[in-house]
N, C-alpha and C positions, 0 to 999 in steps of 0.2 A: 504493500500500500504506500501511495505517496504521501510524506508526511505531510499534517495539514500547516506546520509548523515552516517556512522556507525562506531562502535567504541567507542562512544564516554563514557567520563568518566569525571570526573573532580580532577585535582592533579596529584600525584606521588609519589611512597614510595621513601623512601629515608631510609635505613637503618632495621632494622627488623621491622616486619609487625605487631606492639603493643607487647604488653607483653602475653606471657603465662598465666599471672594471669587475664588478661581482661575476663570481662561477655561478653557471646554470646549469644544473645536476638533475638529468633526468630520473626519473622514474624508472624501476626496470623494465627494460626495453619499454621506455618511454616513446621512444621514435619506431616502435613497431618494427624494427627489422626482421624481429625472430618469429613473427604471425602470431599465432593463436596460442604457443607453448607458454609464453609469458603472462596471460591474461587470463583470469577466468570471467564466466558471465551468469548474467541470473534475468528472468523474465515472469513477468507473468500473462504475459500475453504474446502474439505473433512477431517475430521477431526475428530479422534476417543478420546474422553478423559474420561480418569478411574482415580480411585482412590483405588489400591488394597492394600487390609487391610495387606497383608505380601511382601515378596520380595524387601522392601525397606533398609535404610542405616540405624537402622533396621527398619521394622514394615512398617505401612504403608510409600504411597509413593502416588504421581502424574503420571499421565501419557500422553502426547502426540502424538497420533499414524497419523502424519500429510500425508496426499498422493499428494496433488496438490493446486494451490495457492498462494498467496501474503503471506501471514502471517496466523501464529496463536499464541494465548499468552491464561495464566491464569494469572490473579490478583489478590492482597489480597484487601479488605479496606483500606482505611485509618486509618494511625494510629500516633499519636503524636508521634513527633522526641523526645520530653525529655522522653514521657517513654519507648521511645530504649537506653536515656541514649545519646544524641546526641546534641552537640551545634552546632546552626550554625552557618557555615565562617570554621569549622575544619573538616579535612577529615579520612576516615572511611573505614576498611575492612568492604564490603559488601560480605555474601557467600553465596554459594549455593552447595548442591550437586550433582551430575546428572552421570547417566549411559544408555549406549545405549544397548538399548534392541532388536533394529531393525534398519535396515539399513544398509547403506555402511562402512567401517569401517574407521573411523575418522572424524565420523561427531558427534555434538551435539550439545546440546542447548546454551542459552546464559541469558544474564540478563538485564533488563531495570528498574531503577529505575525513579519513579515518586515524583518529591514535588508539590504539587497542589498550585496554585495561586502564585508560587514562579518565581524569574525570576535567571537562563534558570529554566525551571518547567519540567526537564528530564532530563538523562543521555544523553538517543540516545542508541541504541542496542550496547551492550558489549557482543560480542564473544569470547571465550575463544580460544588457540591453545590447543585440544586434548589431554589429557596426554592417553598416549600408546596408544590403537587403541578404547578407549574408552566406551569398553565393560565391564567395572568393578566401582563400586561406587570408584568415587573422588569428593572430595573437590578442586573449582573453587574460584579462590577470585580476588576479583574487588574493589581496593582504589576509594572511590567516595567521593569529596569535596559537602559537605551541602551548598547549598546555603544560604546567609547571610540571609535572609528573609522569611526562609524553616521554616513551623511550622508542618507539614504532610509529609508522607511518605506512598508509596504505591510503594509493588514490584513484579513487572509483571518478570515472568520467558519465556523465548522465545522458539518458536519454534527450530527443529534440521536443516529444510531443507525438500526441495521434496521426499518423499517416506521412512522416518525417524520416528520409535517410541524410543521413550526418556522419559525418568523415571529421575524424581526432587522430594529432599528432603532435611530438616533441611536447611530451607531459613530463611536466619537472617543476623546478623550483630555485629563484634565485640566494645562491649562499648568504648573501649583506642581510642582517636585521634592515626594517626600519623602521622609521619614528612611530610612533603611534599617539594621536589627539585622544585629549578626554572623554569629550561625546565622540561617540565611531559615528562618521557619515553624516555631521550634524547639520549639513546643508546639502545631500544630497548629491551632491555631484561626484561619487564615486556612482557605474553606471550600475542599474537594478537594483538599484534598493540596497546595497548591499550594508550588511551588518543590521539593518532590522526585520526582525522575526516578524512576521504574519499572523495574525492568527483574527479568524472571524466564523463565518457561516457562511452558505452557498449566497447569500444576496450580496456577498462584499468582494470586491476587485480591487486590486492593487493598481499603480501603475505609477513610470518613473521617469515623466520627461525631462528631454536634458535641456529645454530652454525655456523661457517663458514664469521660471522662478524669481526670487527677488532678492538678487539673481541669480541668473543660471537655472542649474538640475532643481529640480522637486519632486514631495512625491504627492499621489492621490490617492484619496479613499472615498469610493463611488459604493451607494449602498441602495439599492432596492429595493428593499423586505422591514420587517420590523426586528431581526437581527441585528450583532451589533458587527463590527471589523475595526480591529486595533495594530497597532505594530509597537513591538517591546524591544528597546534600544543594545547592543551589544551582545546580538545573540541571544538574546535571554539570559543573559548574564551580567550578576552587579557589578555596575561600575563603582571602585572603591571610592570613598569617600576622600581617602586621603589624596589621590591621581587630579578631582578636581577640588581638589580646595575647601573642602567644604569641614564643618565640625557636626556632631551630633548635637544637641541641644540648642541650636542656633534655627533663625527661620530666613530663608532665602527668597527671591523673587526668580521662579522658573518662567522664561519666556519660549514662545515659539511664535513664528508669522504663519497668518491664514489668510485663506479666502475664500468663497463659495463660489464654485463654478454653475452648479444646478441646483434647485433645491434654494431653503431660504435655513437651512439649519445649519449652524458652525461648528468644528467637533471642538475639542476638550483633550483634557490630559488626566491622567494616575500617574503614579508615582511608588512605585513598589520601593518598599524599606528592605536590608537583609542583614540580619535573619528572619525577620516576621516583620507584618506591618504593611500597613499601604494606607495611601490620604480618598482612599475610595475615589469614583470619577469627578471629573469637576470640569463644568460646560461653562465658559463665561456669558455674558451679556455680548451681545449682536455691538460690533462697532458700524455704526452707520449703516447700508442698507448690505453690508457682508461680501462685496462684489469687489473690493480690492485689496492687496496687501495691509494686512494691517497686523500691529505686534501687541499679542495675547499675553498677559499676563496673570502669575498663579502663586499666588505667598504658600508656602511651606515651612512648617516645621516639621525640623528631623527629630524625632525623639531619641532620649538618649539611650544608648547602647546598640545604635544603628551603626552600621561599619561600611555599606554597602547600597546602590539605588538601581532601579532602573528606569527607564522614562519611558513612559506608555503613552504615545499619543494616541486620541479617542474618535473612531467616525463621529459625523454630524447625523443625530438620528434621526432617522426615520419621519419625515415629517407628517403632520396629521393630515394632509389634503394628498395622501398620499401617490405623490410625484418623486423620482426617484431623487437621491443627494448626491453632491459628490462635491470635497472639499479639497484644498490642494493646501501641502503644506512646507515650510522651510526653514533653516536657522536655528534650532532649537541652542539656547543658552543659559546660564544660572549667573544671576545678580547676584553681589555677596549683600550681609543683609545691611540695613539702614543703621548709622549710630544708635547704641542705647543713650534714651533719654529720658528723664523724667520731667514731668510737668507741674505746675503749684499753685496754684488759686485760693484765694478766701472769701470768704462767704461767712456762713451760721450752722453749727451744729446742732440739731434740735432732737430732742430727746425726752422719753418717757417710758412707763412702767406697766408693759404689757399684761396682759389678763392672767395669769399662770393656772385657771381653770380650763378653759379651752384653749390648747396649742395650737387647733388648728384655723383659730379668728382672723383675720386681715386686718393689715392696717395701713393709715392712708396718710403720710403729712402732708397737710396743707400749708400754706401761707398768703399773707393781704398785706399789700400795702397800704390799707386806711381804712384797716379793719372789719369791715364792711364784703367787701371783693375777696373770693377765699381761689385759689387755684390749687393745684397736686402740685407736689413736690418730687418725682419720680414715680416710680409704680408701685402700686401697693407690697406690702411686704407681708409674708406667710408667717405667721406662729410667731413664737417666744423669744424665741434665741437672739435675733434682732431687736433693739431699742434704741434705734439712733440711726437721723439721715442724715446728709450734707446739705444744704440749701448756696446754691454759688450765689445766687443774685442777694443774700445776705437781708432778706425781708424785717421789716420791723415785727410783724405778727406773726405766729404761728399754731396752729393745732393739729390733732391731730384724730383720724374719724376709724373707730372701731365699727367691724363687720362681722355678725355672725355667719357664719359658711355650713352649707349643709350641702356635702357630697353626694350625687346620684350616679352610683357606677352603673354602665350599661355590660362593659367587658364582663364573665363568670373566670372564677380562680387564673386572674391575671398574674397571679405569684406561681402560676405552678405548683402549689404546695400538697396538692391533693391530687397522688396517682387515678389511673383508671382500675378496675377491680380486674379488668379483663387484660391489660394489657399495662402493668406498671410502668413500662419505661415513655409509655405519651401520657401526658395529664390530661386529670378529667376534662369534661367538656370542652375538649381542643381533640382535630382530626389532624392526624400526623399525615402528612401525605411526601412520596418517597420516588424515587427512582432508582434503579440497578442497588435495590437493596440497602439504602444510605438514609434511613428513616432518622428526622429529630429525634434525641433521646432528651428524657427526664432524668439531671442526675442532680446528686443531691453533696459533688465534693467542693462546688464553689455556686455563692447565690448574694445577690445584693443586699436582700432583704430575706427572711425567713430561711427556710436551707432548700430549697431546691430553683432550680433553672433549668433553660432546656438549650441542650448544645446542638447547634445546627452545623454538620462538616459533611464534606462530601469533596471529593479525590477520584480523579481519572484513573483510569490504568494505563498499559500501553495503548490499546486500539483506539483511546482518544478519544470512545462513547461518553457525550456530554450526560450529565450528572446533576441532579437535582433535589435537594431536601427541603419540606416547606411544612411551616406549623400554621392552622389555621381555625373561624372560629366562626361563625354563623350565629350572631350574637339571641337574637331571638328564640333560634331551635334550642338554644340553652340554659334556657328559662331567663335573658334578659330584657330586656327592651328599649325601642327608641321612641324618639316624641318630636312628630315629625315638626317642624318650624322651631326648633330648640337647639342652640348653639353645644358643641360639643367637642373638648380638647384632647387629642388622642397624642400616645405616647407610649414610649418603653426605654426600657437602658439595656445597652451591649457593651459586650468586651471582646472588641477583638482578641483572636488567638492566633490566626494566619490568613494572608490573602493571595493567591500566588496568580500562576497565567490563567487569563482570560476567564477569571472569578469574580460573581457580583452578586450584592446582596441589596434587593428590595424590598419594600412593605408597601401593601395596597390596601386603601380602605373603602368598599363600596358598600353604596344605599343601593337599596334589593326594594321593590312593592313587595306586595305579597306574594304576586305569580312569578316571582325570584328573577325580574329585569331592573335591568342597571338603570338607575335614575343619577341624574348630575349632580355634582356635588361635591365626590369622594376628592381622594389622591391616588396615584401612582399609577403604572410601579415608578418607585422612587430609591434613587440609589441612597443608600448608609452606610458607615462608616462603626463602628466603636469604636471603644477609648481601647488605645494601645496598653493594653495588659491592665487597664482599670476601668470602671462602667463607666458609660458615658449616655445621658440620657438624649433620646430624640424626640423630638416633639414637632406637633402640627396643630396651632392653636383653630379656634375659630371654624370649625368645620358643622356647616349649617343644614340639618336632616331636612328635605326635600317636603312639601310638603302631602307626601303619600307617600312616603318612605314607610316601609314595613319593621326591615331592620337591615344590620352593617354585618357586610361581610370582612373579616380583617384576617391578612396573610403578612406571613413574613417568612424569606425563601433565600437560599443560597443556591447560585448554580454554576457551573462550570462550563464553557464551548467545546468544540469540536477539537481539544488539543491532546494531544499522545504525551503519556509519560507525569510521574506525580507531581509535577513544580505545577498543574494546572488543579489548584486545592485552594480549600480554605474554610474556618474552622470560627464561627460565635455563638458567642452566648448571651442568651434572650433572658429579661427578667422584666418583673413589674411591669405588663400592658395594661396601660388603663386607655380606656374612653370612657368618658361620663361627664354630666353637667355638674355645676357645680354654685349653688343658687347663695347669693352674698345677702343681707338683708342688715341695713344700718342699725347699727344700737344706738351707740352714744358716742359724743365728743367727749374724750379723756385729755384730762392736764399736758401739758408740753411746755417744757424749758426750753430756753434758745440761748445759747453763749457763740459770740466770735471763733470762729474755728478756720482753718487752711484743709485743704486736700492737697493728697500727691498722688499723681496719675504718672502710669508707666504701661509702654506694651511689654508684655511677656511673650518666651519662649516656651513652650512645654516642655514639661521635665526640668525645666533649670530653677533654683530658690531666689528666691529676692526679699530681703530686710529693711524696711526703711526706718533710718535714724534722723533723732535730732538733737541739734546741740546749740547753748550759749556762744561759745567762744570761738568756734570752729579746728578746732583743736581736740575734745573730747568728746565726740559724738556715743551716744545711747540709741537703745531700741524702742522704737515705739510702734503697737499693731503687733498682730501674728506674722509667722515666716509665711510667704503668698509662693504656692509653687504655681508657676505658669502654666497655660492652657493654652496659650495665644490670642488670647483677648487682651484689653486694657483693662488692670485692673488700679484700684484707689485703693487709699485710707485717710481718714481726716482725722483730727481730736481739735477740741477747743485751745485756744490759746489765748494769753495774757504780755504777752512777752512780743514787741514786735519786731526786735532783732534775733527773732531766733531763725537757724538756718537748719537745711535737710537734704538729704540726700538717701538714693537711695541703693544699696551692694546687689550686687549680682556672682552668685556663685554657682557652677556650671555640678 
């Protein structure tokens, strides 16, 4: 079977392609003098193969005369990489020569090399883009990075395609390393795509013109279906961190240039972390009507104990007026990140002494300036724990308005805490639903809240059978209910565990009538993300039951595409679904103090700590606040002040 996976190569030139004076060390009987003794071959379909002793680049030559089929290839032995004159860990024009002798015109062959017992122990098929119409001997060349642990080398020349004969000669490889850049290929203009992986469903096409980029080569991703087509940078293999510059705990600005050739939808970028970890997909906003060059940008943070990336740019999906896409793309680069800085305002901090009966009461501060005129003072604040806001604009007035909350869940055992009698490992009133066996499980060794959650993972195998796990809940057949024109905030918390090739995880919410059709309203599928080895909750405020809404149907699934081999996996865990209204009803205005106060605003990196201090003298600085571990948001702290020479700052430690 051809892998669905292609392309692939390892590196990237970076500057001329060795020296003129480097040795070029064929292959055994690379130049085919010895016919058919030196090669083996393998098909799986109709398949004529010669070895004529003239008409090659010169002299003899190979031949592939393919009709129909998966694949065909010839091979050489094994042959020790030092006597090609090869270290490994450094990368290497790999060449070949090839001319089409039969066929359509622009079509030809390709190359795959093999390191046996090495890891990766392949290339993956490297396609060339055609010079001219491909009916004349050219030289093909293919930078391919040595694996570190490469001691063998075996190289299979590929077939041209259905109804293709194709003539190969002088298969070898030049002795000079060369340079190798950061991103491999990161504008494209090595020919065919080379160094990024493929990988999609039968509605996605590649393709890699060499002009008409910005500028020069680019590539496209043309999509027809409601499948997705991606390509994963270096092979499928991470680029270290440390090659581009980068730190873990730090957040960078990823760019790439786009443009819509058809279709009105722009794709997007992931970010695969390694060992584990990905930033899920991320689609920007349309720049202007999407029809020229234009440079995308994508803030990241690496979480820390990442060593490793890879850069997945993302088709334009699927658009709803269903007309096919196709986005073209170039340049892909990483901004380092922006100075840390912190910011300091004053204002009022106002404060009072919430209800310690009901934890779960809202509360609301206000302020007026002429007593009279009340406004909010940020968003309400849930429960106890909190007693005290910022107020910048520093109002003479304040108060603050207590809310009784009376919870209506419509979700049944949103905690998973309660097996089924028939089937423990799915919770009650949720239908586990599965593919090739990879059923959500209920387990009970990590949970955000109470002790069970339900781990959703699912893993290819070789044949690259896409794979599917999904928990889900028919809120009504459950004994809950909706109410139809009633505002309704849905949510849950994940933890990532792993996200690898061509792995996505959505959640969908649908209003069902009674005769179980979709009415407007819902969400998704909508791609998520969890918290890198901690929960992390999702939410979708404000979602408004139809008015003949019966009840919601709510799904959350993990799945994998058409990709061979286990790097195309991935592994969370679901806790706490809630949907339900949530009906506020005013009590009373409670007391509020106001004193003079400063805040300090800073962005965060996730995973990294930050302390803010303050001091008299600027000489002895103190802590003031808890330690803030980053998320990536901007986060504050205020306290009251008296003092108006005091100064602050605030540490950052990785």
């Amino acid at each position: 079977m051809k892998p669905v996976i292609t392309h692939l190569a390892f590196g990237v030139l970076l500057g001329a392609a060795g020296s003129a004076h480097a040795a070029f060390n064929l292959a055994p009987d690379g130049d085919f003098s010895g016919g058919v003794a030196s090669w083996g071959e393998a098909s799986d379909g109709p398949t004529a193969f010669s070895y004529p002793a003239s008409d090659g680049n010169p002299d003899g030559h190979a031949r592939m005369n393919f009709t129909t089929g998966g694949f065909a290839v010839i091979f050489s032995g094994e042959v020790t990489a030092a006597s090609l004159g090869l270290v490994p860990g450094d990368t290497y024009d790999f060449k070949i020569d090839m001319k089409r002798f039969g066929g359509a015109a622009g079509t030809i062959g390709g190359l795959k090399i093999e390191f046996p017992g090495a890891t990766p122990d392949n290339t993956g098929d490297m396609r060339p883009t055609v010079i001219g119409s491909g009916s004349t001997w050219e030289t093909y060349t293919f930078p391919v990075t040595v694996p570190a642990n490469a001691t063998t080398v075996k190289f299979v020349p590929l077939w041209g395609g259905p109804d293709t004969d194709i003539g190969y000669d002088n298969v070898g490889v030049e002795a000079e390393a060369v340079t190798v850049a950061p991103i491999p290929n990161s504008d494209f203009e090595l020919p065919g795509g080379l160094f990024w992986a493929e990988g999609g469903g039968a509605e996605t096409t590649w393709s890699y013109p060499t002009s008409g980029g910005n500028p020069g080569g680019h590539g496209v991703i043309s999509n027809t279906g409601a499948g997705y087509g991606l390509w994963i940078s270096n092979n499928n293999n991470p680029i270290s961190l440390e090659s581009l510059g980068l730190q873990a705990g730090k957040t960078y600005t990823f760019q790439q240039d786009m443009k819509i050739l058809t279709g009105n939808r722009i794709g997007g970028l992931k970010v695969d972390f390694a060992p584990t970890g990905s930033t899920g997909d991320m689609f920007p906003d349309l720049i202007g009507d999407g029809t020229t060059w234009k440079t995308y940008s994508f803030e990241v943070a690496i979480p820390a104990g990442v060593t490793g990336i890879k850069l997945v740019p993302l088709w334009g999906k699927f658009p709803e007026d269903g007309q096919p896409n196709s986005v073209a793309y170039d340049n892909f680069r990483i901004q380092p990140p922006a100075p840390f800085m912190a910011s300091i305002s004053t204002g009022s901090v106002v404060s009072w002494t919430p209800n310690p009966e009901y934890p779960e009461d809202e509360y609301q501060p206000r302020r007026s300036f002429d007593g009279m005129t009340w406004e909010d003072v940020g968003p309400r604040i849930v429960g106890n724990t909190v007693s005290s806001a910022f107020d910048p604009l520093g109002a003479p007035f304040h108060q603050v308005d207590e809310y009784f909350v009376t919870p209506a869940p419509a979700i049944q055992n949103g905690g998973f805490e309660d097996p089924q009698s028939e089937d423990p490992l799915c919770p009650n009133l949720w239908t586990c639903v599965t593919n090739i066996a990879q059923a959500p499980t209920r387990i009970t060794t990590d949970a955000r809240t109470g002790t069970a959650s339900i781990r959703i993972r699912v893993q290819n195998d070789a044949t690259g059978t896409p794979n599917s796990s999904e928990i889900q809940q028919n809120v009504t057949n459950q004994g809950g209910f909706v109410i139809p024109g009633t505002t309704y905030d849905f949510s849950f918390w994940a933890k990532q565990v792993s996200s690898g090739t061509s792995y996505v995880q959505q959640f969908r919410v649908q209003w069902l009538d009674d005769q179980s059709g979709i009415l407007p309203g819902g969400v998704g599928f909508d791609n998520f993300t969890g918290g890198d080895g901690v929960w992390k909750e999702i939410k979708v405020p404000g979602l408004v039951a139809p008015p003949n809404a019966s009840t919601a149907l709510i799904q959350i699934f993990g799945a994998t595409g058409a990709v061979a081999g286990t790097d195309a996996e991935g592994e969370v865990l679901i806790d706490d679904v809630t949907m339900g209204t949530i009906s506020s009803t005013f009590f009373e205005v409670i007391p509020a103090n106001s004193a003079p106060g400063v805040s300090i605003s800073w962005p965060t990196t996730p995973g990294a700590s930050y302390q803010a201090k303050s001091s008299n003298t600027l000489e002895n600085f103190t802590n003031f606040g808890d330690p803030v571990i980053g998320d990536g948001d901007i986060h504050s702290v205020f306290e009251p002040v008296s003092d108006p020479g005091k100064f602050y700052l605030v540490e950052e430690t990785e």
